[in-house]
C-alpha positions in Angstrom: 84.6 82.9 103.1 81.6 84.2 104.5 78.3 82.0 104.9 75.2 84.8 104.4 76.4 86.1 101.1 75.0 85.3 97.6 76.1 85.7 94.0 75.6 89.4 93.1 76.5 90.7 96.7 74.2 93.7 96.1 70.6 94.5 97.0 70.0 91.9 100.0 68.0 92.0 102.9 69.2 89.8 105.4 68.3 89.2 109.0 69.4 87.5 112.0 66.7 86.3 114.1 66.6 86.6 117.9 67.9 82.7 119.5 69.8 82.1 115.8 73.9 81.4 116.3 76.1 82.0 113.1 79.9 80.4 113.9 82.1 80.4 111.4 85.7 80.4 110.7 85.1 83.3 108.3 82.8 86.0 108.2 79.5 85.1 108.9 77.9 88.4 106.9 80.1 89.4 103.6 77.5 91.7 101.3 79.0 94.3 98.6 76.4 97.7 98.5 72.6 98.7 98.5 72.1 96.4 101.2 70.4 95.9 104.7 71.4 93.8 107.3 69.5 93.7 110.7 71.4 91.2 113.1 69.3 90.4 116.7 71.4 87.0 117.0 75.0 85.7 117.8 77.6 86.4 115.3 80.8 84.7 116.1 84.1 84.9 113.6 86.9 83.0 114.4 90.4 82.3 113.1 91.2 84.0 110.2 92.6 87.4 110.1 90.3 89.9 108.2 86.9 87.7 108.9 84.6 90.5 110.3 81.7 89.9 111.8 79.3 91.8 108.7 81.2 93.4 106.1 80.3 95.3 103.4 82.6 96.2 100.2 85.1 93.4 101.1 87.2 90.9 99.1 86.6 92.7 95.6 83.1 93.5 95.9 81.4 96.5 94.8 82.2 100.0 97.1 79.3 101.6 95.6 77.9 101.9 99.5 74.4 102.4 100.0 74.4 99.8 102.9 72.6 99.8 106.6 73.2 97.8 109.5 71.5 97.3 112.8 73.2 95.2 115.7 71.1 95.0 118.3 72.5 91.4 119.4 76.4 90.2 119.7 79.0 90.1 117.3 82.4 88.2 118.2 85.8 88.3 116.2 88.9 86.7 117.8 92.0 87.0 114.5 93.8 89.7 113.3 92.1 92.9 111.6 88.9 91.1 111.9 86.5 94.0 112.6 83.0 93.5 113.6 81.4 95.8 111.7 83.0 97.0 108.3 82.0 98.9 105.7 84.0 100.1 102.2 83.0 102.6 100.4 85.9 104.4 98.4 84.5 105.7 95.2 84.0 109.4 95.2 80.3 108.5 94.0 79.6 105.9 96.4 76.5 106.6 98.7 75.8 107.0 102.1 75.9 103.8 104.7 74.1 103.8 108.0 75.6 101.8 110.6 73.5 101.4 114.2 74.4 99.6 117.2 72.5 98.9 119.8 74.0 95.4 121.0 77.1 94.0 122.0 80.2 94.0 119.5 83.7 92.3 121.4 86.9 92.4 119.1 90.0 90.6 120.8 92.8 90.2 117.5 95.5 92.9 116.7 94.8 95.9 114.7 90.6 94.5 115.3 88.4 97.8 115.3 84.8 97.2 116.4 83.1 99.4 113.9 85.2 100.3 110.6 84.1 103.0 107.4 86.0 103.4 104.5 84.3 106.4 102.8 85.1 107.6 99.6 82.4 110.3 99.3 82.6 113.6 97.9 79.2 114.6 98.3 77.6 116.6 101.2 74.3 115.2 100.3 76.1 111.7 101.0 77.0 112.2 105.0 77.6 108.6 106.7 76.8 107.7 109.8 77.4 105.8 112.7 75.5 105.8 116.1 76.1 103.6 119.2 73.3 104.3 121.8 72.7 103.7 125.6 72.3 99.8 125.3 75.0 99.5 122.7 78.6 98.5 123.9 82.1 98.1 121.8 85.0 96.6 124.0 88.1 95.6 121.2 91.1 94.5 123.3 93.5 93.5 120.6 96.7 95.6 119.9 96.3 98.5 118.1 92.8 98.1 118.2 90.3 100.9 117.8 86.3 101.4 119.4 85.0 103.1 116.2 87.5 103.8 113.3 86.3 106.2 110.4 88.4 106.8 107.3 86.8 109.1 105.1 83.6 110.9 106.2 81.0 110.2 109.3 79.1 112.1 111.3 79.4 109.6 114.8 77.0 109.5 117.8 78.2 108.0 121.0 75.0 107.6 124.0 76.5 104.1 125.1 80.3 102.3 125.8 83.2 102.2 124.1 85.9 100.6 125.7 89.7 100.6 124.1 91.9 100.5 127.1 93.1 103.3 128.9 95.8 103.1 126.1 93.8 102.5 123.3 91.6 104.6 121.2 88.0 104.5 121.6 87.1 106.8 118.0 89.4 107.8 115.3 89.4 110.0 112.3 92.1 109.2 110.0 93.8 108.7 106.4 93.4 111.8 104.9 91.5 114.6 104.2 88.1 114.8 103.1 86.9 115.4 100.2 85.2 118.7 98.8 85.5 120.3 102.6 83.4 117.6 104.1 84.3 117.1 107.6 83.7 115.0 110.9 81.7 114.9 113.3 81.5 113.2 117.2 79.0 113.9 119.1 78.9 112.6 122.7 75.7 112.1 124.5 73.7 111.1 127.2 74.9 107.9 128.8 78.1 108.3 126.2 81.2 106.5 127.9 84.6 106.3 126.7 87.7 104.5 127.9 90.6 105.5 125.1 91.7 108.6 123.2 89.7 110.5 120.8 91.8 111.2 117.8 90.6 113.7 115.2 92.6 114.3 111.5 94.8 117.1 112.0 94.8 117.8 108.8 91.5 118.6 108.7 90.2 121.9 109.9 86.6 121.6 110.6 86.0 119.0 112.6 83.6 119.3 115.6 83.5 117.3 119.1 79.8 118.1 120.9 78.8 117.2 124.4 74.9 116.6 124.5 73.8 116.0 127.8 76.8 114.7 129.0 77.7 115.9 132.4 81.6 116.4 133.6 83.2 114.4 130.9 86.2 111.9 131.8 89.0 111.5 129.3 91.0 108.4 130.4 93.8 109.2 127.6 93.3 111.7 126.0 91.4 114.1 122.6 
Protein backbone atom coordinates (compact mmCIF):
# COMPACT_ATOMS: atom_id res chain seq x y z
CA UNK A 1 0.00 0.00 0.00
CA UNK A 2 1.25 3.30 -0.35
CA UNK A 3 -0.29 6.46 1.52
CA UNK A 4 0.43 9.61 -1.16
CA UNK A 5 -1.16 7.93 -4.17
CA UNK A 6 -4.68 8.63 -5.62
CA UNK A 7 -7.06 7.01 -8.05
CA UNK A 8 -5.70 7.56 -11.63
CA UNK A 9 -1.93 7.35 -10.50
CA UNK A 10 -1.07 9.75 -13.35
CA UNK A 11 -0.48 13.46 -13.66
CA UNK A 12 0.22 14.39 -9.81
CA UNK A 13 2.18 16.87 -8.28
CA UNK A 14 3.05 16.03 -4.96
CA UNK A 15 5.45 17.42 -2.32
CA UNK A 16 6.95 16.82 0.88
CA UNK A 17 7.48 19.68 2.93
CA UNK A 18 10.51 20.49 4.94
CA UNK A 19 9.74 19.23 9.01
CA UNK A 20 6.85 16.63 7.40
CA UNK A 21 7.50 12.68 8.51
CA UNK A 22 5.74 9.95 6.22
CA UNK A 23 6.14 6.34 8.19
CA UNK A 24 4.57 3.66 6.84
CA UNK A 25 4.69 0.06 6.54
CA UNK A 26 4.35 0.39 2.75
CA UNK A 27 5.55 2.85 0.41
CA UNK A 28 4.85 6.18 1.42
CA UNK A 29 4.98 7.62 -2.50
CA UNK A 30 3.41 4.95 -5.20
CA UNK A 31 2.49 7.29 -8.51
CA UNK A 32 2.19 5.49 -12.15
CA UNK A 33 3.58 8.33 -15.00
CA UNK A 34 3.48 12.08 -15.99
CA UNK A 35 4.22 12.88 -12.57
CA UNK A 36 6.40 15.09 -10.21
CA UNK A 37 7.38 14.43 -6.94
CA UNK A 38 9.60 16.83 -4.86
CA UNK A 39 10.37 15.28 -1.35
CA UNK A 40 12.39 17.85 1.31
CA UNK A 41 10.96 15.64 4.29
CA UNK A 42 11.44 12.11 5.95
CA UNK A 43 10.32 9.20 4.08
CA UNK A 44 10.58 6.05 6.11
CA UNK A 45 9.34 2.40 4.58
CA UNK A 46 9.31 -0.29 6.72
CA UNK A 47 8.51 -4.03 6.67
CA UNK A 48 7.42 -5.22 3.63
CA UNK A 49 9.57 -6.32 0.90
CA UNK A 50 9.13 -4.30 -2.40
CA UNK A 51 7.75 -0.98 -0.36
CA UNK A 52 10.11 1.77 -1.87
CA UNK A 53 10.40 4.80 -0.61
CA UNK A 54 8.70 6.80 -4.11
CA UNK A 55 7.90 4.62 -6.89
CA UNK A 56 6.68 5.15 -10.01
CA UNK A 57 5.21 2.36 -12.50
CA UNK A 58 4.64 -0.14 -9.63
CA UNK A 59 2.01 -2.72 -8.65
CA UNK A 60 0.23 -2.57 -12.24
CA UNK A 61 0.30 0.94 -12.85
CA UNK A 62 0.85 2.68 -16.06
CA UNK A 63 4.88 2.51 -17.44
CA UNK A 64 4.18 5.19 -19.73
CA UNK A 65 7.10 7.29 -17.74
CA UNK A 66 7.18 10.84 -17.98
CA UNK A 67 7.95 11.11 -14.22
CA UNK A 68 10.49 13.54 -12.08
CA UNK A 69 11.75 13.37 -8.74
CA UNK A 70 13.73 15.53 -6.52
CA UNK A 71 15.09 14.20 -3.04
CA UNK A 72 16.59 16.72 -1.37
CA UNK A 73 15.60 15.29 2.27
CA UNK A 74 15.86 11.45 3.55
CA UNK A 75 14.32 8.43 2.36
CA UNK A 76 14.56 5.13 4.52
CA UNK A 77 13.69 1.39 3.47
CA UNK A 78 14.60 -1.43 5.82
CA UNK A 79 12.70 -5.05 3.78
CA UNK A 80 13.66 -6.81 0.96
CA UNK A 81 13.90 -5.23 -2.70
CA UNK A 82 12.50 -2.16 -1.20
CA UNK A 83 14.35 0.56 -3.26
CA UNK A 84 14.19 4.12 -2.40
CA UNK A 85 13.73 5.47 -5.43
CA UNK A 86 12.14 3.42 -8.35
CA UNK A 87 10.96 4.08 -11.48
CA UNK A 88 9.36 1.61 -14.42
CA UNK A 89 9.20 2.42 -17.55
CA UNK A 90 9.23 -0.59 -20.03
CA UNK A 91 7.17 0.35 -23.06
CA UNK A 92 9.32 1.05 -26.05
CA UNK A 93 7.11 4.40 -26.22
CA UNK A 94 7.35 5.35 -22.69
CA UNK A 95 9.04 8.82 -22.13
CA UNK A 96 11.81 10.13 -20.46
CA UNK A 97 12.04 10.26 -16.28
CA UNK A 98 14.26 12.54 -14.44
CA UNK A 99 15.40 11.41 -11.25
CA UNK A 100 17.65 14.04 -8.82
CA UNK A 101 19.11 13.58 -5.53
CA UNK A 102 20.34 15.81 -3.53
CA UNK A 103 19.56 14.35 0.07
CA UNK A 104 20.05 11.34 1.92
CA UNK A 105 18.61 7.86 0.57
CA UNK A 106 19.78 4.71 3.22
CA UNK A 107 18.54 1.14 1.91
CA UNK A 108 19.39 -1.73 4.52
CA UNK A 109 17.10 -5.06 3.01
CA UNK A 110 18.53 -7.72 0.52
CA UNK A 111 18.60 -7.10 -3.12
CA UNK A 112 17.47 -3.01 -1.83
CA UNK A 113 18.99 -0.59 -4.59
CA UNK A 114 18.94 3.08 -3.63
CA UNK A 115 17.95 4.48 -6.92
CA UNK A 116 16.28 1.87 -9.56
CA UNK A 117 15.13 2.58 -13.66
CA UNK A 118 13.42 0.29 -15.56
CA UNK A 119 13.54 1.84 -19.07
CA UNK A 120 11.86 0.61 -21.98
CA UNK A 121 12.77 3.42 -24.37
CA UNK A 122 13.60 3.14 -27.89
CA UNK A 123 13.91 6.63 -28.57
CA UNK A 124 17.10 8.86 -28.63
CA UNK A 125 15.02 11.84 -28.15
CA UNK A 126 13.80 10.00 -24.76
CA UNK A 127 17.35 9.82 -22.79
CA UNK A 128 16.66 9.30 -18.90
CA UNK A 129 18.50 10.50 -16.36
CA UNK A 130 19.76 10.33 -13.08
CA UNK A 131 22.06 12.71 -11.15
CA UNK A 132 23.36 12.52 -7.56
CA UNK A 133 25.26 15.77 -6.65
CA UNK A 134 27.80 16.98 -4.00
CA UNK A 135 25.21 17.03 -0.99
CA UNK A 136 23.50 13.90 -2.17
CA UNK A 137 24.45 10.52 -0.54
CA UNK A 138 23.23 6.70 -1.27
CA UNK A 139 24.59 4.10 1.33
CA UNK A 140 22.38 0.57 0.67
CA UNK A 141 23.84 -2.13 2.94
CA UNK A 142 21.59 -5.04 2.21
CA UNK A 143 22.87 -8.10 0.28
CA UNK A 144 23.10 -7.80 -3.10
CA UNK A 145 22.24 -4.43 -2.92
CA UNK A 146 23.19 -1.81 -5.50
CA UNK A 147 23.99 2.37 -5.16
CA UNK A 148 22.21 3.24 -8.47
CA UNK A 149 20.87 0.29 -10.61
CA UNK A 150 19.78 1.18 -14.40
CA UNK A 151 18.07 -1.40 -16.56
CA UNK A 152 17.43 -0.02 -19.80
CA UNK A 153 18.76 3.40 -20.71
CA UNK A 154 20.32 6.46 -18.45
CA UNK A 155 22.68 8.86 -18.89
CA UNK A 156 24.02 8.95 -14.79
CA UNK A 157 25.91 11.83 -13.09
CA UNK A 158 27.67 11.11 -9.88
CA UNK A 159 29.33 14.74 -7.96
CA UNK A 160 28.35 13.24 -4.43
CA UNK A 161 28.55 9.49 -2.37
CA UNK A 162 27.61 6.31 -3.18
CA UNK A 163 28.46 3.79 -0.82
CA UNK A 164 27.81 -0.16 -1.54
CA UNK A 165 30.52 -1.85 0.38
CA UNK A 166 33.84 -2.57 -0.74
CA UNK A 167 32.02 -5.64 -2.09
CA UNK A 168 29.06 -4.27 -3.36
CA UNK A 169 28.26 -2.28 -6.42
CA UNK A 170 27.90 1.34 -6.24
CA UNK A 171 26.24 1.74 -10.29
CA UNK A 172 25.11 -0.89 -12.59
CA UNK A 173 24.08 -1.30 -16.14
CA UNK A 174 22.25 -4.37 -16.68
CA UNK A 175 19.43 -6.69 -18.37
CA UNK A 176 20.02 -6.33 -21.83
CA UNK A 177 20.79 -4.38 -24.53
CA UNK A 178 19.40 -1.22 -25.46
CA UNK A 179 17.32 -0.54 -27.74
CA UNK A 180 17.87 1.19 -31.32
CA UNK A 181 21.83 1.58 -30.33
CA UNK A 182 20.97 3.75 -27.39
CA UNK A 183 23.65 3.46 -24.83
CA UNK A 184 24.88 4.47 -21.27
CA UNK A 185 26.33 6.78 -19.83
CA UNK A 186 28.41 7.52 -16.19
CA UNK A 187 29.84 10.38 -15.69
CA UNK A 188 31.89 11.03 -12.57
CA UNK A 189 32.49 14.41 -11.22
CA UNK A 190 33.66 16.76 -8.92
CA UNK A 191 33.18 15.63 -5.32
CA UNK A 192 32.00 12.07 -7.04
CA UNK A 193 32.76 9.23 -4.46
CA UNK A 194 32.30 5.64 -4.85
CA UNK A 195 32.75 2.67 -2.54
CA UNK A 196 31.75 -0.53 -4.88
CA UNK A 197 32.19 -1.73 -8.40
CA UNK A 198 31.07 -0.13 -11.46
CA UNK A 199 29.49 -2.59 -13.75
CA UNK A 200 28.77 -1.74 -17.37
CA UNK A 201 26.56 -4.26 -19.89
CA UNK A 202 28.97 -6.12 -21.72
CA UNK A 203 26.89 -6.67 -24.28
CA UNK A 204 26.63 -3.35 -25.08
CA UNK A 205 29.37 -1.67 -27.10
CA UNK A 206 29.05 2.03 -26.62
CA UNK A 207 28.96 2.68 -23.36
CA UNK A 208 31.10 5.59 -21.96
CA UNK A 209 32.67 6.18 -18.29
CA UNK A 210 33.88 10.23 -18.01
CA UNK A 211 35.97 11.68 -15.25
CA UNK A 212 34.96 15.51 -14.94
CA UNK A 213 37.04 17.15 -12.48
CA UNK A 214 37.73 14.28 -10.54
CA UNK A 215 41.29 14.09 -9.49
CA UNK A 216 43.17 10.53 -8.99
CA UNK A 217 40.20 8.32 -8.93
CA UNK A 218 39.97 5.33 -6.29
CA UNK A 219 38.18 2.14 -7.27
CA UNK A 220 37.65 0.14 -4.06
CA UNK A 221 36.38 -3.00 -6.19
CA UNK A 222 36.55 -2.67 -9.24
CA UNK A 223 34.93 -1.18 -13.28
Amino acid sequence: ASLLATNTYDNNIVTINTGTTIQISGSPIGLASASTVTNNGILISTGLTYAYGISFGANGRSQNGGNTVTNTGSITTDSTNADGIMISATKASSTANTISNTGTISTTGSGASGITLKSGTSSSSQINTITNTNTGIITVTGSNSIGIDVQGQANVTNNGTINAGTNGTAVTFENGTTKNGLSNSLTLGTGSSTIGAISFNNVNTAETLTFDGLINPTFSNSV
